[in-house]
C-alpha positions as CSV (number, residue, x, y, z in Angstrom):
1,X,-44.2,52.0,-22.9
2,X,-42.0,53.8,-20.8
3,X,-44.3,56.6,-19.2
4,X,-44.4,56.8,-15.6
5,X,-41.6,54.2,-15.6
6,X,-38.2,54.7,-13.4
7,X,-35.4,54.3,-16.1
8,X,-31.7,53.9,-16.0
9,X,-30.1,57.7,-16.6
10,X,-28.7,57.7,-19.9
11,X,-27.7,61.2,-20.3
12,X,-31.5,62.3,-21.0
13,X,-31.9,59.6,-23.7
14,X,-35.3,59.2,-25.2
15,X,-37.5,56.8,-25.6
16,X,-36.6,55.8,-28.9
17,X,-32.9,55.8,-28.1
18,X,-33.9,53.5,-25.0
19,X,-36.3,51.3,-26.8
20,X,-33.2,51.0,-29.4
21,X,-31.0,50.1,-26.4
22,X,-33.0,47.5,-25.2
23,X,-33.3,46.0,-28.9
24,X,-37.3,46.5,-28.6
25,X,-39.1,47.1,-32.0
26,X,-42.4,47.3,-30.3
27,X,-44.1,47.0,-27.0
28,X,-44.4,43.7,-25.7
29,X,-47.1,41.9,-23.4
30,X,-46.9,40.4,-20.8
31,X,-47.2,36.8,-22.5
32,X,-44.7,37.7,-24.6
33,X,-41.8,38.5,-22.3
34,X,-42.9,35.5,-20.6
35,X,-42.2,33.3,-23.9
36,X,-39.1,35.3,-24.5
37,X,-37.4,35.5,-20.7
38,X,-39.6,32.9,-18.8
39,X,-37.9,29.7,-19.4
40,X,-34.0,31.9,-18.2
41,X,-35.9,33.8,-15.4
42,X,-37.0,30.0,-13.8
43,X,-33.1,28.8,-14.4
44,X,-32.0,31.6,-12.5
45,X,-34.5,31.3,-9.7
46,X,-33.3,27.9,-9.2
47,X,-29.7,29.1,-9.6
48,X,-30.7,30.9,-6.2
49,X,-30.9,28.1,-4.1
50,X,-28.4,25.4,-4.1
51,X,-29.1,21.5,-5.6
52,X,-29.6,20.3,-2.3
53,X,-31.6,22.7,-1.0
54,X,-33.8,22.4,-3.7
55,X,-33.9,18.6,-3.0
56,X,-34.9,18.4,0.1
57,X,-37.6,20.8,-0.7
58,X,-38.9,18.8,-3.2
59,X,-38.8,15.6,-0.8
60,X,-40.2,17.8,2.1
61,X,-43.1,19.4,-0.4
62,X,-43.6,15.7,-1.9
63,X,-44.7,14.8,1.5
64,X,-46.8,17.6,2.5
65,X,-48.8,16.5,-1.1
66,X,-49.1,13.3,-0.1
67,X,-50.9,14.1,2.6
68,X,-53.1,16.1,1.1
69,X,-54.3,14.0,-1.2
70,X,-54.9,11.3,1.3
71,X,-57.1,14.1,3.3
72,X,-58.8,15.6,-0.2
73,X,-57.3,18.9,0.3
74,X,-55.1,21.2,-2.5
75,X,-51.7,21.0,-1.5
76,X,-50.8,24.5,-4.5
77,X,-52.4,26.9,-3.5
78,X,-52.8,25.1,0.0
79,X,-55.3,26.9,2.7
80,X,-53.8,28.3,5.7
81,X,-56.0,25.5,7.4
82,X,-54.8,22.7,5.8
83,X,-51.5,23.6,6.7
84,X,-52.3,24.1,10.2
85,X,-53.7,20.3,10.3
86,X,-51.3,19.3,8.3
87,X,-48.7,20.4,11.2
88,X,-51.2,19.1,14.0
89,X,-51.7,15.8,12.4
90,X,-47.4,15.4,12.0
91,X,-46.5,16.9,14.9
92,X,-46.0,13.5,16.8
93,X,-44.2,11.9,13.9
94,X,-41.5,14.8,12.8
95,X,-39.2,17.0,15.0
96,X,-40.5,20.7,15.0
97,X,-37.3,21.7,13.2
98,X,-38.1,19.2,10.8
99,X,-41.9,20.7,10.8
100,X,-40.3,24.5,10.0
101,X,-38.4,22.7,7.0
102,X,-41.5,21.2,5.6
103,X,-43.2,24.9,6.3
104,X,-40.2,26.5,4.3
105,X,-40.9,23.9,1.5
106,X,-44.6,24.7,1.2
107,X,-43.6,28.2,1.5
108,X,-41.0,28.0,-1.4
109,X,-43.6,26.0,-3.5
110,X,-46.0,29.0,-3.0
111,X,-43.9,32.1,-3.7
112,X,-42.6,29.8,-7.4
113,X,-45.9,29.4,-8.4
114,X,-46.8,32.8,-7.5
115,X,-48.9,32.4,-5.1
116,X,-50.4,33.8,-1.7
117,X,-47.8,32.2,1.5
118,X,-50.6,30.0,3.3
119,X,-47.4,29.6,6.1
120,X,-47.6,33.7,7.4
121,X,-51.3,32.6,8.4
122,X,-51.5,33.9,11.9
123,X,-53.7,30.1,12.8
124,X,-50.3,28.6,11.3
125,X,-48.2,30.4,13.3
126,X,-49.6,29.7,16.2
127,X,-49.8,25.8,15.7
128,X,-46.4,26.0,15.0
129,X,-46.0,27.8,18.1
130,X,-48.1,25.4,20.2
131,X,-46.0,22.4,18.5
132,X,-42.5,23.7,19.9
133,X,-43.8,24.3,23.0
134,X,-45.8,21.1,23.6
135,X,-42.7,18.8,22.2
136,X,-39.9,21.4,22.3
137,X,-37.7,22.4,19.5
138,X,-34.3,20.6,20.4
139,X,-32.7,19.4,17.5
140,X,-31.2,15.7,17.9
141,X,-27.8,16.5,15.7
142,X,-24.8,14.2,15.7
143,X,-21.9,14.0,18.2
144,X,-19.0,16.1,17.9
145,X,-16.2,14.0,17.4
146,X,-13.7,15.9,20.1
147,X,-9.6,16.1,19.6
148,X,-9.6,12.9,21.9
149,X,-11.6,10.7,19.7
150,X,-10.2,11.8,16.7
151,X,-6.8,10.3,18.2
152,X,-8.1,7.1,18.7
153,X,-9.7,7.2,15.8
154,X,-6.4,8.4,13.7
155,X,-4.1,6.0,15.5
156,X,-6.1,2.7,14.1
157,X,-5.2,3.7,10.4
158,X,-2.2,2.3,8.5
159,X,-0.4,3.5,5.4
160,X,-2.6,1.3,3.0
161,X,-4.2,3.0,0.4
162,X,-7.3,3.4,2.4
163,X,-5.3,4.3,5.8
164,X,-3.8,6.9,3.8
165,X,-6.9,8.4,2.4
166,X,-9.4,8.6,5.5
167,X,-6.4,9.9,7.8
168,X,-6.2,13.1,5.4
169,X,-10.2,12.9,5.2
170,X,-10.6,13.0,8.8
171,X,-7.8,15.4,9.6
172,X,-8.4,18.1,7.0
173,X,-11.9,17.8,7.7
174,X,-11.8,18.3,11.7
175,X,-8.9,21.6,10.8
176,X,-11.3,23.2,8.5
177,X,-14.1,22.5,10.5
178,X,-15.0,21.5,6.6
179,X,-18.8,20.5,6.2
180,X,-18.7,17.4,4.4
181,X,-19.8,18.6,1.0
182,X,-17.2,21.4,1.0
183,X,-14.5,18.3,2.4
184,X,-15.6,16.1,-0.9
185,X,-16.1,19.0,-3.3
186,X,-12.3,19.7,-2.5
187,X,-10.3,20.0,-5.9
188,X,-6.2,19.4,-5.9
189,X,-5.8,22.5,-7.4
190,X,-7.7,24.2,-4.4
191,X,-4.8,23.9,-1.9
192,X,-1.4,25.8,-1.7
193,X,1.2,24.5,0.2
194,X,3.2,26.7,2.1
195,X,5.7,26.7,5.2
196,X,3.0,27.2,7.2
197,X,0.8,25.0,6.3
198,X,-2.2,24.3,3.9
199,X,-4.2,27.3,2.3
200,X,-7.6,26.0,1.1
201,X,-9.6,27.8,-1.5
202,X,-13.2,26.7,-0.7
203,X,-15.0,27.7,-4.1
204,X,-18.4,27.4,-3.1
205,X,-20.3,26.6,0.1
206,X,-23.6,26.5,2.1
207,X,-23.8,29.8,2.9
208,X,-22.1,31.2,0.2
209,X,-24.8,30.7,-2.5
210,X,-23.0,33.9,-4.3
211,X,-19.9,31.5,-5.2
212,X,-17.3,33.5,-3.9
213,X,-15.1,31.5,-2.0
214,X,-12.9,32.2,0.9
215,X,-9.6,30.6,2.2
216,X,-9.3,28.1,5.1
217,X,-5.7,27.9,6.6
218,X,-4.3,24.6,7.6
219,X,-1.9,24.6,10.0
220,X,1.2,22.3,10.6
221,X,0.1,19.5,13.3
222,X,2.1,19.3,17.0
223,X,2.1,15.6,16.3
224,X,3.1,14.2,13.1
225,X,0.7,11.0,13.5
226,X,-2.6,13.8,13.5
227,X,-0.8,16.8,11.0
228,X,-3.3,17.5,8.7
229,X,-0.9,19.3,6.5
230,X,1.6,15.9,6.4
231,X,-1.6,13.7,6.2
232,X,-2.4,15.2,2.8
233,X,0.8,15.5,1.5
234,X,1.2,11.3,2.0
235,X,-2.4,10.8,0.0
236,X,-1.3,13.2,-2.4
237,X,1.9,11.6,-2.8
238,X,-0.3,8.3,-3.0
239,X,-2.4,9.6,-5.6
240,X,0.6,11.2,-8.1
241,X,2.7,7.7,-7.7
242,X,-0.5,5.7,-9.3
243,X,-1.8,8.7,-11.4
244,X,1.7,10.8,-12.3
245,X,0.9,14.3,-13.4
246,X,-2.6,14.5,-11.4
247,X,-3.1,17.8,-10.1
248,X,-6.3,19.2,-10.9
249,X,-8.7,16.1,-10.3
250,X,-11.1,15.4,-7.2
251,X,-8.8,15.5,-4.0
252,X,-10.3,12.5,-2.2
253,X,-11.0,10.1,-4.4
254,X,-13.0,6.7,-4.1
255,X,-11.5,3.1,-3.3
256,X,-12.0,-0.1,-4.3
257,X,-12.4,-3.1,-2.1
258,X,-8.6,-3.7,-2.5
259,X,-7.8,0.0,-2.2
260,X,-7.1,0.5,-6.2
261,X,-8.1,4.2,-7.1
262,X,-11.1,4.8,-8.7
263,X,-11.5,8.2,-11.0
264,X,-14.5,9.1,-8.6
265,X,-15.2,11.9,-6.3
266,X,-16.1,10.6,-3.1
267,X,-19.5,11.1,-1.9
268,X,-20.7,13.4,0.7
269,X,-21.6,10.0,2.6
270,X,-18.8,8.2,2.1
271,X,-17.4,10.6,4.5
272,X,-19.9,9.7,7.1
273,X,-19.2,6.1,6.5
274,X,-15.9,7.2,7.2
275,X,-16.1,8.3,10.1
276,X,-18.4,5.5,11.3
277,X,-16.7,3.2,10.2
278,X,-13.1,3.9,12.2
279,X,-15.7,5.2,15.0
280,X,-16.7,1.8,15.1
281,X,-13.3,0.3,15.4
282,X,-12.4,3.0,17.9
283,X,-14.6,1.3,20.1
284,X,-17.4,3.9,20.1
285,X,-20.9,4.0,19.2
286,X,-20.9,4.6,15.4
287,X,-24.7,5.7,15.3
288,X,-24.0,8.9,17.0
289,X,-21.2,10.2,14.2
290,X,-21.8,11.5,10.9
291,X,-20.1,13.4,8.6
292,X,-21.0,16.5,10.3
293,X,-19.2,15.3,13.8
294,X,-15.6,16.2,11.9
295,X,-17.0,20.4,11.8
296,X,-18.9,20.1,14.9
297,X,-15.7,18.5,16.9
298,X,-13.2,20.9,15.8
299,X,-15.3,24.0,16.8
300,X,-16.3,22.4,20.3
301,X,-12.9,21.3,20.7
302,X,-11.3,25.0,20.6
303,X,-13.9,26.3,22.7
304,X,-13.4,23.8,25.4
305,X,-9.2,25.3,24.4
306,X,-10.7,28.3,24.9
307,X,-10.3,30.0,21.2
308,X,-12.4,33.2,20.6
309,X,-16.0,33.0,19.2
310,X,-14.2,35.6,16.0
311,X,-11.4,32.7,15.8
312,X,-13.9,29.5,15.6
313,X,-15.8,31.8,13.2
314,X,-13.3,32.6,10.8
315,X,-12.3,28.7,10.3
316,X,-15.8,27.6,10.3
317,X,-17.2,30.2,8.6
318,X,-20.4,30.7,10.4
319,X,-21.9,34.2,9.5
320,X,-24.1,34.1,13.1
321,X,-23.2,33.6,16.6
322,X,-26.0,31.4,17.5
323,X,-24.6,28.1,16.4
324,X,-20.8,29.1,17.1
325,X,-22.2,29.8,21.0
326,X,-24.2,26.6,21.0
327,X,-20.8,24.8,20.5
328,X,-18.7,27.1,23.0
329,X,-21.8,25.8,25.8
330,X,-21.1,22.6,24.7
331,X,-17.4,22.4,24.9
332,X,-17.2,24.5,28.3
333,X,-19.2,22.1,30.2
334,X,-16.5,20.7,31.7
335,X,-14.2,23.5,32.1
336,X,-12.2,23.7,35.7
337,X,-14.8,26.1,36.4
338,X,-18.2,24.1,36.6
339,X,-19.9,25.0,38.9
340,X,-20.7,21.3,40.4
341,X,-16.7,20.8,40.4
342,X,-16.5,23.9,42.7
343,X,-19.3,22.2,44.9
344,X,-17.1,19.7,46.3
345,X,-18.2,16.5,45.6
């Protein structure tokens, strides 16, 4: 069994001693170690990805199915071909970042099932290709909600239970450039409270699929009406009065009509109808906010202030420049040295 096999060095062990080790009485087949380990190994492949990656796979993949059994055509294993049509025939309806999602999907469907990657194709690469250059590859993302918005949205809330709660929401989330499920997956015991402000432990995140965490620091606010740090500390306060002796529960919980506590975490909308909501009654145009515009504000914000890309990266905690400099174009636009305000209009 273990001829011509690389093996751990155990001090020159044999094969007994190893098959010993490994608790094997005798050699097993392949069908048997998949009846033993198989129904572990898939929990573990799924532990690879995160739930909500996984979900929109499945809804992207779902789609691609569909289609292929309107069209009579195997969606698993899929032909490089019918992928390729599959892009041509969607290409008008879908963005072509929403196209390479789909393409991920059908990949990710593939590799499970142990299949040949009908999306490496070179005819599927170039459709793709042709697709992003025929109707570009923009993506259409939400508005950054910028320091100034964020004011007029901040100075419209009251100390009423709900005031109270979507001030801290919208102030903590814009400081730690938090994305919304990190913002609502936010445990009491996760924050410190120091002189200097907030330390928050984020436990798990997007890109940290390995779960280990990394601290976000909160600063004191300039102003008391937008402090982050004070914001909290008046839910919090909120929170212990109605609930004494809460401190390792869901930080932002949900509300009832009449603002009564509910033992619920809030979901990862309910921030965006946060923010669309008070977006609203700030007088702008509540389509163009999500919960993403709290992360995307504060890190076009400071580069418009002028903070270093290694600054907005450390509080964001983008591991590539790309997106970090998309937001530093964004929020220099209007810097003092454009270019059309030197022209002297």
């Amino acid at each position: 069994m273990w001829r011509g096999m690389l093996v751990p060095d155990l001090g020159g062990a044999s094969a007994d001693t190893l098959m010993q080790v490994f608790q094997v009485e005798e050699p097993l087949s392949l069908e048997a170690l998949q009846a033993r380990f198989g129904e572990q190994a898939r929990a573990y492949r799924d532990a690879g990805r995160s739930q909500g990656t996984r979900r929109v796979y499945e809804s992207a993949f779902a789609l691609f199915r569909a289609w292929c059994q309107q069209h009579d055509a195997s969606p698993l294993p899929a032909d490089p071909r019918t992928v390729a049509f599959y892009l041509t025939d969607t290409a008008r309806r879908y963005r072509a970042t929403t196209l390479d999602l789909h393409l991920a999907a059908i990949a990710y469907a593939h590799r499970a099932a142990g299949l040949p990657l009908p999306t490496t194709h070179q005819a599927v690469r170039e459709v793709r290709t042709g697709v992003r250059r025929t109707h570009g590859a923009a993506a259409r993302g939400k508005a950054a909600l910028m320091t100034d918005d964020l004011r007029r949205l901040v100075n419209l809330l009251d100390h009423s239970p709900i005031g109270l709660r979507d001030r801290a929401l919208l102030l903590l989330g814009f400081a730690g450039a938090l994305r919304r499920s990190e913002l609502v997956g936010l445990d009491v015991d996760d924050l410190e409270f120091t002189s200097r402000g907030i330390r928050v432990e984020l436990r798990r995140s997007k890109t940290d699929q390995e779960a280990e965490g990394r601290p976000v620091g909160i600063p004191y606010g300039a102003s008391e009406q937008t402090c982050p740090v004070r914001a909290v500390e008046r839910w919090l306060a909120h929170v212990q009065a109605v609930l004494p002796g809460y401190e390792r529960g869901p930080l932002f919980l949900r509300l009832d009509a009449g603002g009564r506590l509910r033992l619920a975490r809030l979901s990862d909308r309910g921030v965006a109808r946060v923010v669309q909501r008070w977006a609203e009654r700030a007088g702008l145009d509540p389509a163009r906010f999500a919960g993403h515009s709290l992360r995307a504000g504060l890190a076009t914000s400071a580069a418009a202030g002028g903070v270093s890309e290694r600054a907005i990266m450390n509080q964001t905690g983008h591991r590539s420049l790309t997106m970090v400099r998309r937001y530093i174009r964004d929020g220099e636009l209007f810097r003092d040295d454009n270019a059309a305000r030197g022209a002297g209009l």
